[in-house]
N, C-alpha and C positions, 0 to 999 in steps of 0.2 A: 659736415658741410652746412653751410648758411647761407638761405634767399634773402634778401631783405629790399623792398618794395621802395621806391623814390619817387617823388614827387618834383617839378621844379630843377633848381640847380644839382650837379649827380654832386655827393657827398662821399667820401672812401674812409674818413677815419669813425673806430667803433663811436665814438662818443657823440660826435656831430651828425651821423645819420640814425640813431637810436630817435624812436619815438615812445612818449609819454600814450599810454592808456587807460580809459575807465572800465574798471571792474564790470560795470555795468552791460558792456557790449561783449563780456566774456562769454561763451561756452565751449565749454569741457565735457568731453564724455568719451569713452573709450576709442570709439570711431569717429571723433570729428573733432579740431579745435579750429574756435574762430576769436579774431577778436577785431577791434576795428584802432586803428593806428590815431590820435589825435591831431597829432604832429601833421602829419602829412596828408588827412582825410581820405587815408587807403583801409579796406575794410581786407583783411587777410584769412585765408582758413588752409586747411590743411585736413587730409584723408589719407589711405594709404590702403596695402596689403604687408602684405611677410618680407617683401623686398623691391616694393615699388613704393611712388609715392604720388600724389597731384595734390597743388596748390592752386589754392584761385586769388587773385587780388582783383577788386574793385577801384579803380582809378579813379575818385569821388572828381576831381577837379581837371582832370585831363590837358592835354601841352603835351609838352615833351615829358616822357615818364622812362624810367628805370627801373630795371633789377640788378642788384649785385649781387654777384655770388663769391662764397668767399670759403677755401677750406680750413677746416678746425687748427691742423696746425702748423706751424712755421717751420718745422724740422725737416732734414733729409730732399728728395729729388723731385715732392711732391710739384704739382701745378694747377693750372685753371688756364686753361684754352681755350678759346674762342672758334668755332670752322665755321663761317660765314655760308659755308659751300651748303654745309648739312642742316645748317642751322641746330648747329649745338654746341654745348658747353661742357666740355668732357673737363671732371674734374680727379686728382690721382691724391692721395691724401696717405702717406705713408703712417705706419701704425708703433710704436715703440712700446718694448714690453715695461711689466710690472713688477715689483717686488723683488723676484730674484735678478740680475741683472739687469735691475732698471735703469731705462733709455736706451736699451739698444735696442736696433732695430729689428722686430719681432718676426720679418720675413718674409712677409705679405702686406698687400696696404687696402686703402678701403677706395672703390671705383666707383665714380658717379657717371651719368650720362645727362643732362639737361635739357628735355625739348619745350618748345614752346609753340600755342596754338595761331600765336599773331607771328608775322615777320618780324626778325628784328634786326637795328642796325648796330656794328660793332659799336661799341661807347670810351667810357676812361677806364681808369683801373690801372692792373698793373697783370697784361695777360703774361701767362705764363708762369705769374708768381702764386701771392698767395690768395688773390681775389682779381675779378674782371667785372666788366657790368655791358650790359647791352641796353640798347634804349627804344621806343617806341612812341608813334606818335599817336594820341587818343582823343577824343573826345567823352567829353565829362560821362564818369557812369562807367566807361569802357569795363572790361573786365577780359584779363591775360589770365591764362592756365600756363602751369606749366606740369611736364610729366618727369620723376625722376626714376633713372633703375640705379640698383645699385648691385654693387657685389663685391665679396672680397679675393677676387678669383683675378678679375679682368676687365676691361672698359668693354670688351664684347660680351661679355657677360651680362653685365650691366645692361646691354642694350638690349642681348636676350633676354632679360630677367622681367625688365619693363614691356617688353612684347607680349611674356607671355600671358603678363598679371593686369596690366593697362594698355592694351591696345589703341583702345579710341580715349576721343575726348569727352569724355561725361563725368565732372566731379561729381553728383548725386546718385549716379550707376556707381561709383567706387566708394562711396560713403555708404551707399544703402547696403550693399554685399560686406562690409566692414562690420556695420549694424548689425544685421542678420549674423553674422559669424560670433558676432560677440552673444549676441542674444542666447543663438546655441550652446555655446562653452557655460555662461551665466546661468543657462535655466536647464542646468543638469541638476543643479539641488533647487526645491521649491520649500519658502519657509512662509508661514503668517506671522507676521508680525507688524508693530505698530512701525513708522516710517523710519525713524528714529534708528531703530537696529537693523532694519532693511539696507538703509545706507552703511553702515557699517560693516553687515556681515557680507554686501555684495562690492564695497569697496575692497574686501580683503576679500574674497574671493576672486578677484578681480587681480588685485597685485599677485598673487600665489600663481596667478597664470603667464608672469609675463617674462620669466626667465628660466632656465639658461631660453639663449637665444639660436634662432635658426641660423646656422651657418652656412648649409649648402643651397648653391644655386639650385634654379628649376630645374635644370638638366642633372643634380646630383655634384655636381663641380665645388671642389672645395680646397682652399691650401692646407697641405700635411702640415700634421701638427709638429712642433720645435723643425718644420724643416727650413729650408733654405730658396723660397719661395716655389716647389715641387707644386705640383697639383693633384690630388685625389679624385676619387668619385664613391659618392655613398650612392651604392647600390641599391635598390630598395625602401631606402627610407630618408630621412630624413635627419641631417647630420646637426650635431645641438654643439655649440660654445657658451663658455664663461659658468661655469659649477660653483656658486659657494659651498663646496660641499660640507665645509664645516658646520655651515646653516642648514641648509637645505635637506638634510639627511634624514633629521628628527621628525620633521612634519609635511614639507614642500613634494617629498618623494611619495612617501606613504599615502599622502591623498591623490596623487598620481596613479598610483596602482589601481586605486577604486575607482577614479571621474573620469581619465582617460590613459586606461593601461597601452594603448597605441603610442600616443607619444612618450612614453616612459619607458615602452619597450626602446625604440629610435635613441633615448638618450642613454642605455644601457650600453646600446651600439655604436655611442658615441664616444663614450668611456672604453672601450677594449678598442677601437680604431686609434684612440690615442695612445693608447699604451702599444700597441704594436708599433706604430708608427712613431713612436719616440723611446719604447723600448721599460717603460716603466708606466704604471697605469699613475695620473695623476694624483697626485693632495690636492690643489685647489688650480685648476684650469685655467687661466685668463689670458685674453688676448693669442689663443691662440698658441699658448706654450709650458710651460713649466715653471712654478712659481716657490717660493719656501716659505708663502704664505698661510698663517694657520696651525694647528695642529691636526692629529691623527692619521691616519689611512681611510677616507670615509667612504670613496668609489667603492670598495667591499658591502658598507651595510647600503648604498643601491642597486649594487651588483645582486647581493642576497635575498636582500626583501622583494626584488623583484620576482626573483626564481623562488622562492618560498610562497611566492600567491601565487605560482601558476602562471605566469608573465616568460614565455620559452620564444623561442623564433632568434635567440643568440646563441654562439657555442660559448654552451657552458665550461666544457673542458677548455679550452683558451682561458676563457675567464679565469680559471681556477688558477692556470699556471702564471696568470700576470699577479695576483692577490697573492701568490706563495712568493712568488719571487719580491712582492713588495716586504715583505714579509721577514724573507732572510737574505736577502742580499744587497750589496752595498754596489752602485755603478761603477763601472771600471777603471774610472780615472775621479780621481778628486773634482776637476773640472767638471765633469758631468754633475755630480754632486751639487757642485757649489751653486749649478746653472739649474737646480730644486730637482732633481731626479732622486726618488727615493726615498724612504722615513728619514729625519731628521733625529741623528741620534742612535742610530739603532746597532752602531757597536757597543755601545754602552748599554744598552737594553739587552741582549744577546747575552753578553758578559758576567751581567748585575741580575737580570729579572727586574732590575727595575734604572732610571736615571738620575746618577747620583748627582750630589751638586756641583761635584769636580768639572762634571763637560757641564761646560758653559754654552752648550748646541751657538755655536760662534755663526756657523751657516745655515742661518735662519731669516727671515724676516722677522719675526719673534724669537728674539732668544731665551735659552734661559728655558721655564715652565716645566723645568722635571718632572712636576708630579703629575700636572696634568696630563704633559706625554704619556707616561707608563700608565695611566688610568684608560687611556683613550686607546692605544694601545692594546692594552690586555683586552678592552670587549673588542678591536679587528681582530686579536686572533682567534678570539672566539666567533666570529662569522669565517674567517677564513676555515675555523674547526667545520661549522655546519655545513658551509659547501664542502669540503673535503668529505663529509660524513652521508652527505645527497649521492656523491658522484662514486662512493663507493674504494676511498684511498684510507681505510681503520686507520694504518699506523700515522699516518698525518694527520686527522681526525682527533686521532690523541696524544697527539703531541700539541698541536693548536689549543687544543682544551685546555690542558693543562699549563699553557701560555696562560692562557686567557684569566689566572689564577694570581696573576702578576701583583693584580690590585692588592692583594693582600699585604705585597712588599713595602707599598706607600699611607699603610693607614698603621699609625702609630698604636697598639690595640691599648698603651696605658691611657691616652686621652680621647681616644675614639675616634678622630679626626685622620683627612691626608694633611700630610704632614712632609715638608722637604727630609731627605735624606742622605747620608755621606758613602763614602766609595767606603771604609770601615763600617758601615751597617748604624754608627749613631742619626741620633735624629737632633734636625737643626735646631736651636735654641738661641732666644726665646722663644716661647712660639702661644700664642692667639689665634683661635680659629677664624673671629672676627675681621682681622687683620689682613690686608693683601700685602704678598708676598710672592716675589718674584717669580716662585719655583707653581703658582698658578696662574693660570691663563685668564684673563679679563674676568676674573671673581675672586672668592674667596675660599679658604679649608671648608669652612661652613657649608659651602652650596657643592664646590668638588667632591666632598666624600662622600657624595649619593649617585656620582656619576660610577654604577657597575651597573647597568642597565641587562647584564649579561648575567649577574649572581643576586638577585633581591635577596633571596633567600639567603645565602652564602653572606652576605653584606647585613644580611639583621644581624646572625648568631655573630658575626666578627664584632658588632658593637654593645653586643649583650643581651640579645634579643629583641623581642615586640614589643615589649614595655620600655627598654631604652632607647630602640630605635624610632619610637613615638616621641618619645619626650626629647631627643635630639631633632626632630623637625618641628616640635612643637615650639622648640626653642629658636631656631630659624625665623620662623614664622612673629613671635614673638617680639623677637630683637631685631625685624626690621630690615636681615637681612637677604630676603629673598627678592631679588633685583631682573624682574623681568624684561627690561630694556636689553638684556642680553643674556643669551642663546644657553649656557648652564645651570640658569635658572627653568629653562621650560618645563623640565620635567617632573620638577617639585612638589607638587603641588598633588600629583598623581600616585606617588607613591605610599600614600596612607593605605589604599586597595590590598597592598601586597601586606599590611600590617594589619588587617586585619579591621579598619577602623573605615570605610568607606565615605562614611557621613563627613570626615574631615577633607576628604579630596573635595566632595560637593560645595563645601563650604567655601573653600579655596578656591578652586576654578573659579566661584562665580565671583566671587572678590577680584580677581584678577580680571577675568570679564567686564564688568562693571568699572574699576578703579583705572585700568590701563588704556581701556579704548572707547572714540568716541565721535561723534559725527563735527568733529570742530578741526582745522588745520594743524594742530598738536594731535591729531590720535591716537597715536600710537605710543608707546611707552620707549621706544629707541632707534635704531637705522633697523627697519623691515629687512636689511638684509638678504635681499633677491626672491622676497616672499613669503621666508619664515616668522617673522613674527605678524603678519597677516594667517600665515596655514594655520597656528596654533590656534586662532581664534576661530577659523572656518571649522573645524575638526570639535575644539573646546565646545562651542554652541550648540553642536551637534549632538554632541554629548556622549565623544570618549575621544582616545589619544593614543598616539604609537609610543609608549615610551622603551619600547627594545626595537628599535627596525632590525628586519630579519628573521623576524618571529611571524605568526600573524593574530597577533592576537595585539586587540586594543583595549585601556581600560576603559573603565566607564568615568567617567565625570558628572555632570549634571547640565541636562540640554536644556537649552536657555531658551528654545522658541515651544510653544504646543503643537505647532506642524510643523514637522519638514520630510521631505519627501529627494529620495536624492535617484535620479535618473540614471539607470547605468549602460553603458556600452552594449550588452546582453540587449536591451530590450529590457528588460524587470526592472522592477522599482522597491528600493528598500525604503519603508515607511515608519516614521520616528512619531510616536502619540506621546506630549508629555503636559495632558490637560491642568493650567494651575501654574506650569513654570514661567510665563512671561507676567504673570504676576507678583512673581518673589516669592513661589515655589519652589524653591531648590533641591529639596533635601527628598531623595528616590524612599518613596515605604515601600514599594513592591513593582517587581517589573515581571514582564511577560513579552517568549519570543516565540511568536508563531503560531500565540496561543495555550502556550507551555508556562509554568515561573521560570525563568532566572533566577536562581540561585547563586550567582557570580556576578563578579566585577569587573568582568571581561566578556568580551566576544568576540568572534573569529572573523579575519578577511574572507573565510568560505561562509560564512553565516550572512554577513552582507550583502554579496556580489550576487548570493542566490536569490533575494529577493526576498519577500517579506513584511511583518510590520515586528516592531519592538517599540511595547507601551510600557512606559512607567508612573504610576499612581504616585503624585508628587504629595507634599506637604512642609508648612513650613519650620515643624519643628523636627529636629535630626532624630532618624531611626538606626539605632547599634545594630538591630536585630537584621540588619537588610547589609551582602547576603547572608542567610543562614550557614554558607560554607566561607567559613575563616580560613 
């Protein structure tokens, strides 16, 4: 939905009521944007909560003055209404899904409510349709609030929602509680540093916080998910939409677990509400329904890493049976299928142990990606193995296990690479690792064949050990292809630890640190993707990384501030010393936790949450000898 402020003659088409602005009168900050309109010398700002919103406009010239309101889109029974009576603008803005079934209508739609602090009188437009406007008359200076609620529930929702979040009229009382909220969430990690990586490390901590989104009302109220506009209630918590979990899983979760395992519990709960409620736990959530977007099963590795730190207050046994049944069974009708219920592919998987090139996975958003399915695949059944092995079910435990073995079916052991392959067990040809090729997902053999995040160990000896397994990411590394604009890449760079050679992880993260992000409108190395390629860097600076979720163990990288201090839920504080690193220190000669050495390249999500310091005595030329345990 769109306010947009008039001056003068009222104007309804986008192009002729659009105003030109100077950068100059911009400010942006988590909690407040303003800017001042040229065109019409209206100064605009905007605040908010979780599902409220207030606007102020300043009417520089005053007359007869405007708002229009206008909903986003022109499909289905949506409106914009005027009630004179109540003085409000009830706006109904229908929702259409994504990817799997895309455009139809997803079942639910998005409800606004409109109040305004001044009276207003009906104006032009087109009520009812896809925008209205009402008008006021002001004197130079004036300045209109208005309050929005919203929800994807109800238009009384909406108006409960805004009751309960904005009551009165004070934009600086809902901008300063904005403030302060942000502040809180922001200054759970404390770093020194020069200003330069300040902005950086707290702009991405910053995006890492802003998705999935809150979907249920104040009251708990929320539309079931793939239902038929049904209403629910999240009991207790607080019900989450939109999961890239494809993204999300690697880094966006995991730090979740640590900064604030409250809402990570809430989006555990949000993931098994969906899967009951639609009868399959999702692959990638959006809008509200079931998509065939993506690869893998990934709700397992945050269903596991959550209950692997000690993150309980879900039934875990639910969980379990939604993750098995993702696992081995196909939905009951094709239809459901086709409408993204369920792995993609996974009679073929079942069949094969792995996905040959014959099923061309036809009902998909992405087709095609054999290898990387079966790669992705094999580590879900290997969290599927772990919870089964938590909750005390052995013979599914080892059966999942030995699932999770799969990888081995797609990495060709003559060239060392994944590699496509046929329903008769050959391997496709020609073949390049360098090369993209269908049968992988938005990369390449090169960066794929280090995706077992589940067997490091199992995954050296398959490609000939430490020493070839080195000189195979050395060669990565080398040749340019490690492409961290996207999500396959994240983990690369960390997996030297398990090889034995830790100095080359430290080398690398900070390469990537340094060459990928930056305090300029290009930042980032590619689409953040709902906050993961901002987590990786909040996590990377810190100085370690989840590269198995489900496990709790993180590796070490090299922490790129000399303080940081991260505040945790507890009350305790786990304290990072890395005197030397924001000077192009990188490379760890000796650490110590808690006053002990470290000897490892790893540390535990119980080792952190308990509180603590862990110093590392930096330097800038690389130490083999650090840790002592290969």
């Amino acid at each position: 939905m769109t306010l947009m402020p008039e001056s003068g003659e009222l104007k309804t088409g986008a192009a002729e009521r659009s105003s030109g602005f100077d950068r100059s009168t911009e400010k942006a900050t988590p909690y407040q944007y303003s800017v001042g309109l040229a065109d019409s010398g209206i100064e605009a700002a905007v605040t908010g909560t979780t599902r409220a919103g207030i606007m102020r406009f300043r009417f520089r010239n005053g007359g007869k003055s405007w708002i229009l309101v206008e909903r986003n889109g022109t499909r289905g029974d949506g409106s914009v209404k005027v009630d004179p009576a109540t003085q409000e603008i009830i706006v109904v803005d229908p929702v259409f899904r994504l990817y799997a079934a895309a455009g139809k209508p997803a079942g639910f739609s998005g409800y606004f409510v409109v109040q305004f602090d001044h009276p207003f009188k009906v104006a032009g437009g087109s009520e009812g349709g896809p925008q209205a406007a009402v008008s006021f008359d002001l004197r130079p200076g004036d300045v209109v609030e208005a309050r929005i609620g919203s929800s994807f529930s109800s238009v009384d929702e909406a108006r409960r929602n805004l009751q309960a979040e904005i009551p009165g009229w004070d934009f600086e009382k809902v901008a300063g509680a904005a403030k302060a909220a942000w502040n809180a969430a922001l200054d759970r990690i404390q770093i020194q540093s020069d200003l330069e990586h300040r902005q950086i490390f707290y702009t991405a901590l910053y995006h890492s916080m802003l998705l999935p989104r809150a979907f249920s009302d104040a009251d708990g109220s929320y539309p079931g998910f793939a239902g038929e506009g049904r209403v629910e209630t999240a009991k207790g918590y607080t019900h989450y939409m939109d999961f890239s979990l494809w993204d999300t899983f690697r880094a966006v979760h995991p730090l979740l677990t640590i900064l604030d395992p409250d809402r990570e519990l809430d989006m555990v709960k949000s993931l098994l509400a969906m899967g009951k409620q639609g009868g399959f736990l999702p692959i990638y959530p959006a809008w509200n329904n079931y998509t065939s977007e993506m690869i893998g099963d990934h709700a397992d590795a945050v269903i596991v890493d959550a209950y692997r730190k000690g993150i309980r207050g879900f039934d875990a046994a639910e969980a379990y049976r939604l993750m098995r049944k993702n696992a081995m069974e196909a939905p009951a009708t094709h239809e459901l299928y086709v409408d993204g219920r369920g792995r993609r592919g996974l009679a073929s998987y079942l069949k094969y142990g792995y996905i040959p090139l014959e099923d061309g996975v036809p009902d998909a958003f992405h087709k095609k990606e054999q290898v990387s399915r079966t790669l992705e695949y094999a580590y879900d059944d290997w969290l599927v193995g772990e919870m089964a092995a938590a909750l005390g079910y052995a013979d599914d435990a080892k059966l999942f296990h030995q699932r999770a073995q799969n990888y081995r079916n797609v990495i060709d052991p003559e060239t060392g690479f994944a590699r496509g392959r046929h329903a008769d067990g050959t391997w496709d040809s020609p073949f390049n690792p360098a090369v993209r090729y269908g049968y992988i997902t938005e990369g390449l053999p090169y960066q794929y064949t280090f995706f077992v995040p589940q067997d490091l160990p199992g995954l050296i000896q398959l490609v000939g050990g430490r020493e070839a397994f080195v000189n195979k990411l050395d060669a990565l590394f080398a040749g340019g292809y490690y492409e961290h604009g996207n999500e396959p890449s994240h983990h690369l760079t960390y997996l030297y630890d398990d090889a034995g050679v830790a100095w080359k992880t430290q080398q690398h993260v900070r390469e990537v640190m340094d060459k990928e992000y930056s305090d300029a409108p290009k930042g980032l190395a590619g689409n953040d993707d709902t906050g993961q390629m901002s987590a990786w860097y909040v996590m990377s600076a810190l100085g370690f990384y989840p590269v198995t979720p489900g496990t709790t163990r993180y590796e070490i990288g090299t922490p790129l501030f000399d303080d940081a201090v991260l505040r945790l839920g507890t009350g305790k504080q786990f304290h990072i010393r890395a005197k030397g690193a924001a000077g192009g220190n990188l490379y760890i000669r000796s650490a110590m936790l808690n006053g002990k050495p470290l000897e490892r390249s790893w540390i535990s999500h119980s080792e952190i949450i308990s509180g603590g310091e862990l110093v590392f005595e930096m330097s800038k030329t690389p130490n083999p000898d650090w840790p002592a345990s290969k």
